[in-house]
N, C-alpha and C positions, 0 to 999 in steps of 0.2 A: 558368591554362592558356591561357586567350583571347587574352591580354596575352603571353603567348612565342608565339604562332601567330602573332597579328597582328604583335609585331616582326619576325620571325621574315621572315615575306614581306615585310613593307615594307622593312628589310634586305639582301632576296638580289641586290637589283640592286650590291651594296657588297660582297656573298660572291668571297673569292678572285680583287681585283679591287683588294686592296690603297687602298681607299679608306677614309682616315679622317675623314669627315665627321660636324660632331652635326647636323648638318638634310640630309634627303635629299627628293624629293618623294614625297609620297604616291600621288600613283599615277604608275605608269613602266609603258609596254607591256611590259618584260622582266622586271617582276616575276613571280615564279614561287613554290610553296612547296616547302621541299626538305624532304630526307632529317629533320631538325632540326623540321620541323612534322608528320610522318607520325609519328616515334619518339613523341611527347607520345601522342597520340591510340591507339597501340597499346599503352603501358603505364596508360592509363585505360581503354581497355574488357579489358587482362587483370586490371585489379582490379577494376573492375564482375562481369566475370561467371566471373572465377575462370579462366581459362585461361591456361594457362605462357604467362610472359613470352617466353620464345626463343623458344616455337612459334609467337606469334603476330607478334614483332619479324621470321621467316622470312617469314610470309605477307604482311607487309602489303610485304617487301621485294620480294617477287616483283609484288604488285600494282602496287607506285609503283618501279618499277626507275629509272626515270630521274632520279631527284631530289637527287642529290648524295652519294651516297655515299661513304666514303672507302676506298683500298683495303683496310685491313684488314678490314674492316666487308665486301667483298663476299668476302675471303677466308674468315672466318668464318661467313656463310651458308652457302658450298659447302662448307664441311669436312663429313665425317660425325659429329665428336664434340662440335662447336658449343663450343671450350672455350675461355673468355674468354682474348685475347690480352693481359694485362696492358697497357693502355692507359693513361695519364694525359693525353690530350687531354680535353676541352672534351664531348661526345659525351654523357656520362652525367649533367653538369650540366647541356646544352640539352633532355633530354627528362623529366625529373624534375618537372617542375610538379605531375601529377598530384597524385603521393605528400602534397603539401604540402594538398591538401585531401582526404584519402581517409580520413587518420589523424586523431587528436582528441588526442595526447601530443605532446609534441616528443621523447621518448624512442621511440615506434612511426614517428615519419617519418624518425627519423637511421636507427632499423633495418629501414625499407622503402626507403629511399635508397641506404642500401649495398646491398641484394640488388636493387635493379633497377638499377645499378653494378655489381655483379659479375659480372651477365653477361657482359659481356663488357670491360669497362674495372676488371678485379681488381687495378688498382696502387694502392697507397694514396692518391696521390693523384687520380687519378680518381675514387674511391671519397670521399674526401675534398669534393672538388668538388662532387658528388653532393650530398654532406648537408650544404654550405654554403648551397648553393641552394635546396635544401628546406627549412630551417631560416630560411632570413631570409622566406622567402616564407611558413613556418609561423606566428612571429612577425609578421609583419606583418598580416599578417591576424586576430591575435587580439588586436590592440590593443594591439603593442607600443610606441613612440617608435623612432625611425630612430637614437637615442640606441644605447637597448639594443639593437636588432637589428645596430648597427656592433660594439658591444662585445661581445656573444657569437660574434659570427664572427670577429672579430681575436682574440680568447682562445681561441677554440677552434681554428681552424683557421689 
């Protein structure tokens, strides 16, 4: 989760700015953290302390308003029914980190990756996305090879 925050801002100076560099500098005055490092940090303290993901993905929206968010994402907060916009962007694989150390299966992190995906990105492949990232990150961390963690994601997904 450290490692998607920290890329995340060292990153935002290259956010929507159509820049495809592999080396950027590490620190830039306009670096900033957006929408993509706030989402990680509200779906780890709704599994730490157990409170709805939407209620808290609302709150932490309203606190960090300014940080990048996309319009469906600000249409979705105002709604009254909060009911996922079948999304398949990027969204629900950038704040998924959590999930990939919360769970101890790779079976509980595909099925904690789609329901913090289906909040609001419930298209398959969003959803999909989700439990790509949670999975190589699962795997990676329990001592996989970069081997098998390429071969379960290209087979699976």
């Amino acid at each position: 989760m450290l490692g998607a925050i920290a890329g995340n801002i060292i990153g935002s100076v290259c956010e929507h700015r159509n820049i495809k560099k592999t080396q950027v500098p590490l620190f830039h005055p306009l670096r900033r953290f957006t929408d993509d490092t706030v989402q990680p940090v509200a779906l780890a303290e709704s599994i730490l302390d157990g409170v709805s993901y939407p209620r808290l993905l609302i709150c932490y929206y309203h606190v960090y308003l300014y940080t990048g968010y996309g319009e469906m994402f600000h249409k979705w907060v105002q709604s009254e029914s909060n009911r996922p916009y079948n999304s398949f962007e990027n969204g629900s694989a950038m704040r998924v980190s959590p999930v990939s150390y919360a769970y101890h299966s790779l079976e509980e992190v595909l099925t904690q990756a789609q329901r913090s995906a289906a909040v609001t990105h419930d298209h398959p492949e969003g959803i999909k996305g989700a439990q790509a990232v949670a999975a190589a990150i699962f795997l990676a961390r329990t001592g996989q090879s970069k081997e098998r963690v390429e071969d379960y994601i290209t087979t699976t997904f």
